[in-house]
C-alpha positions as CSV (number, residue, x, y, z in Angstrom):
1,X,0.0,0.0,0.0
2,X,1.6,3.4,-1.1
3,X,0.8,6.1,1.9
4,X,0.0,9.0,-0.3
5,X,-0.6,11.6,2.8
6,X,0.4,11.6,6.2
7,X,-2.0,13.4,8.5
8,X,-0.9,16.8,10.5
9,X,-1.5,15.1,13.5
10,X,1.1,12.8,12.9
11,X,3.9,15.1,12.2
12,X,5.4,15.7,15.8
13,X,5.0,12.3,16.4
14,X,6.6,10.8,13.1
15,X,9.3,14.0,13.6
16,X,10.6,12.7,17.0
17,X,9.7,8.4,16.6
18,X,12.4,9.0,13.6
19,X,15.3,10.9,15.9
20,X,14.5,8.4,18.8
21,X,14.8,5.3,16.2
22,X,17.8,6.8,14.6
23,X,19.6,7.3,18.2
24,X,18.5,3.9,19.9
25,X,20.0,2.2,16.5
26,X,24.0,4.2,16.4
27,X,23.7,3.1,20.3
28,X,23.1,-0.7,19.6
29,X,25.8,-0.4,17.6
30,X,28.0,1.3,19.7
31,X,27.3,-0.9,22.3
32,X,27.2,-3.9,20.2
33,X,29.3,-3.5,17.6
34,X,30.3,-7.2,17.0
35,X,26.5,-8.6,17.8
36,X,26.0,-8.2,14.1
37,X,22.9,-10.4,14.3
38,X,21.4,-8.4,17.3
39,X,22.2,-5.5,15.1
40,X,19.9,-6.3,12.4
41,X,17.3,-7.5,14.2
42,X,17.0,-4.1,15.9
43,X,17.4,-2.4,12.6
44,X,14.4,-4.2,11.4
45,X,12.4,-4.0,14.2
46,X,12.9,-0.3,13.9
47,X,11.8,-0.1,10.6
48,X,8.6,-2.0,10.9
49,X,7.7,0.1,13.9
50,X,7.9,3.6,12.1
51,X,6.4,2.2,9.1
52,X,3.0,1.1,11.2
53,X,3.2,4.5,13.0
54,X,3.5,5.9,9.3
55,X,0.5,3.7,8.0
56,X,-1.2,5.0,11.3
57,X,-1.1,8.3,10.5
58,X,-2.3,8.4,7.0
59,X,-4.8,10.5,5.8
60,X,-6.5,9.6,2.1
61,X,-8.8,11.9,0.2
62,X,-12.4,10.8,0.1
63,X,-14.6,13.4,-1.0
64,X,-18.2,13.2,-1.7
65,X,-21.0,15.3,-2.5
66,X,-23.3,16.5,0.7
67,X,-26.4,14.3,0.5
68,X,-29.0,16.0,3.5
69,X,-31.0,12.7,3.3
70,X,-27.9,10.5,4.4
71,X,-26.0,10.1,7.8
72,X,-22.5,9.0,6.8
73,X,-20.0,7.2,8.5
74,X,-17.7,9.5,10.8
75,X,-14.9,7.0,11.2
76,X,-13.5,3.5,9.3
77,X,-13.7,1.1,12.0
78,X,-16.5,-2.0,12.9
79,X,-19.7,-0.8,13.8
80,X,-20.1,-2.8,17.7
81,X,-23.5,-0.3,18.6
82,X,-26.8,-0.1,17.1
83,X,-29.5,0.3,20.1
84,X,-31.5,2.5,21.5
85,X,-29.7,4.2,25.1
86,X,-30.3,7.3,27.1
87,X,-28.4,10.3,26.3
88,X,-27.1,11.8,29.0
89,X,-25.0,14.6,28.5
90,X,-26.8,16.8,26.0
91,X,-30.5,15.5,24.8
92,X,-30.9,14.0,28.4
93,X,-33.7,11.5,26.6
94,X,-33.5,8.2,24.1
95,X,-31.3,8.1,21.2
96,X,-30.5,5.4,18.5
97,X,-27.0,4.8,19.6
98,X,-24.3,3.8,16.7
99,X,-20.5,3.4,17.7
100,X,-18.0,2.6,15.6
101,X,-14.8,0.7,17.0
102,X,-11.2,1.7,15.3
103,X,-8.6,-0.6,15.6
104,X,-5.1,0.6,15.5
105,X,-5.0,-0.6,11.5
106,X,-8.3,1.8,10.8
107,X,-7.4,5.5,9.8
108,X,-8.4,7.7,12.1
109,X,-9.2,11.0,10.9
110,X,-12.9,12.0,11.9
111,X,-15.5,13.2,9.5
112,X,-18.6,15.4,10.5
113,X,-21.6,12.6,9.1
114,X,-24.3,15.6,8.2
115,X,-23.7,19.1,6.9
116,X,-24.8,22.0,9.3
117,X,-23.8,24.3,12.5
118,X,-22.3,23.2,15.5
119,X,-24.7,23.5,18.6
120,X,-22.0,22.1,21.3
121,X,-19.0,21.0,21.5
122,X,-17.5,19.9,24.9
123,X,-14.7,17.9,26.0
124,X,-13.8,16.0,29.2
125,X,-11.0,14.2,30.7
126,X,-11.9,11.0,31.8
127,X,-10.8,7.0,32.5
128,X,-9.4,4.9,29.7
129,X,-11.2,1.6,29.1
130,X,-11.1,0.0,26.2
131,X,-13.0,1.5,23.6
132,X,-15.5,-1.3,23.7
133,X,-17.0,-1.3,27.0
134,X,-20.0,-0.1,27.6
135,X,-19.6,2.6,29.8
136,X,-16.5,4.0,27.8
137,X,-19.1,6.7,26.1
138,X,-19.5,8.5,29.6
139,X,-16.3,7.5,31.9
140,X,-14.0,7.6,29.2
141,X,-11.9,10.8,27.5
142,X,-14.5,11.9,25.4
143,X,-15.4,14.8,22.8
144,X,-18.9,15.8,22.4
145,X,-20.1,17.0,19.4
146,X,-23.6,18.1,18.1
147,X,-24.6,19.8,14.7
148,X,-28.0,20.9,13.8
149,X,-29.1,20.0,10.1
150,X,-31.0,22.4,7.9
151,X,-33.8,20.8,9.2
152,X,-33.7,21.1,12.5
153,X,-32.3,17.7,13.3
154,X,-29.3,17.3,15.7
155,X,-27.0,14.9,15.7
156,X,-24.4,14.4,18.1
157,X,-20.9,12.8,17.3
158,X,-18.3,11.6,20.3
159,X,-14.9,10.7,19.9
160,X,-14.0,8.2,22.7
161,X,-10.4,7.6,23.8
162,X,-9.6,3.9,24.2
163,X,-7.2,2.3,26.6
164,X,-4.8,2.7,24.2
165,X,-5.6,6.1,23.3
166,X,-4.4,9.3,25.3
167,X,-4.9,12.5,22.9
168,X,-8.3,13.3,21.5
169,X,-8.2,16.4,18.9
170,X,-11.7,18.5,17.8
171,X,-11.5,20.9,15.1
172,X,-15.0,21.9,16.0
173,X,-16.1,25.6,17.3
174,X,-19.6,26.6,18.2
175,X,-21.6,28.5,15.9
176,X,-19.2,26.9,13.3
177,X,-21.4,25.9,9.9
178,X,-19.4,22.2,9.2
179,X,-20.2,20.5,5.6
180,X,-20.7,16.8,5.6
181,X,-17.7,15.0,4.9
182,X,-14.7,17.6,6.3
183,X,-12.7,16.9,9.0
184,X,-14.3,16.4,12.2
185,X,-10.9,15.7,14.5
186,X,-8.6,12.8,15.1
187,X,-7.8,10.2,18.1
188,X,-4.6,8.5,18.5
189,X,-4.1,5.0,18.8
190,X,-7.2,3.1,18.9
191,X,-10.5,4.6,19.9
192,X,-14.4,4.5,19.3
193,X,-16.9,7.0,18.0
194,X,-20.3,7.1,19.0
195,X,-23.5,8.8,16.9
196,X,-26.4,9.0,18.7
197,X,-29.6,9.8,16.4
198,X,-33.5,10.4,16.4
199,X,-35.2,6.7,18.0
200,X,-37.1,6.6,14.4
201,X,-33.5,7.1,12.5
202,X,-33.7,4.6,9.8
203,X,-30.4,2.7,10.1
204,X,-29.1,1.6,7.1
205,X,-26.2,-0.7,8.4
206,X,-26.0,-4.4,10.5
207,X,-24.2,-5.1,13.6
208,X,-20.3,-6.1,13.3
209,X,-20.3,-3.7,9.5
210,X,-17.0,-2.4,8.6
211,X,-17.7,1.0,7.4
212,X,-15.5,3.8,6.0
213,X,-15.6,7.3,6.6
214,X,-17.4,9.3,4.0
215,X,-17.6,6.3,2.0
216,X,-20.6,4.0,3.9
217,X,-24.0,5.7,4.8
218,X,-25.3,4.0,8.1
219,X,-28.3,5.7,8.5
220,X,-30.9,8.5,6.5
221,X,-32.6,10.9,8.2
């Protein structure tokens, strides 16, 4: 697979993994200069690490055209959630829940699902389950999320940190109109997100569905 783009995100990260890499290896061989099997080993290993944190941090173009009918996918990943649960933190009432799980192999660049303005956005500090859990959505470092369609409809979006995860980034600002299919935000290292939608939502995906951001509808409003 030929990484085309590397996301912003990953810069810093990419920046300082290489220096580290490149430090740890002239010291191996310093250290261990006639271990010339040890040597390579390290070399290699090195090398496959930086290239996953590479193919973790890439960021393809998708681009489609705004569809105010469809709900798109805000993340790749499996879908884990589709069930009706109590909203806590901003509607305070039912909502069709859908989470999506990203593995450390999905790319993990956010996309806002519907085209509108931002009504809230909040973030909070919180444990670090794994993504998967149940209660991850609330205890979890989280990033709420919710835009108001043309329509009226809201829809909120929440990027949940895994246990993996540690750094949650939202590009969103209240007031802020957002177009279906731009960037959302970004989570490091494994995570979940989370849509939560009217009960009546007609959901257009199964259980255990790999989706793709801006690429699979799950649900039309």
């Amino acid at each position: 697979m030929i990484i085309k783009r590397i996301h912003k995100e990953g810069y810093k990260i990419l920046g300082f993994g290489f220096i580290i890499l490149i430090v740890l290896n002239l010291a191996v061989n310093i250290l261990w200069s006639d271990l010339i099997l040890l040597k390579w080993l390290f070399a290699i290993a090195s090398f496959m690490l930086y290239v996953f944190i590479l193919f973790f941090f890439r960021f393809p173009a998708r681009h489609l055209e705004p569809d105010p009918g469809l709900i798109y996918a805000p993340a790749d990943g499996k879908v884990v959630v589709i069930e009706e649960a109590m909203e806590n933190e901003y509607f305070k009432d039912m909502r069709l829940q859908v989470s999506i799980f990203m593995s450390p192999f999905n790319m993990h660049s956010n996309r806002y699902p519907v085209s509108g303005h931002i009504k809230y956005v909040k973030y909070h500090r919180g444990a670090n389950m794994v993504a998967w859990h149940p209660k991850s959505s609330e205890l979890n470092e989280r990033s709420t999320v919710v835009i108001e369609t043309k329509d009226g409809t809201e829809i909120l979006v929440r990027q949940v940190a895994g246990a993996v995860a540690r750094r949650i980034v939202t590009y969103s600002k209240k007031n802020q109109y957002v177009k279906q299919g731009s960037e959302l935000g970004f989570i490091k290292f494994g995570s979940r997100v989370d849509v939560f939608l009217p009960v009546d939502t007609e959901v257009e995906i199964p259980i255990l569905q790999q989706v793709k951001a801006n690429k699979s509808i799950i649900a039309k409003i």
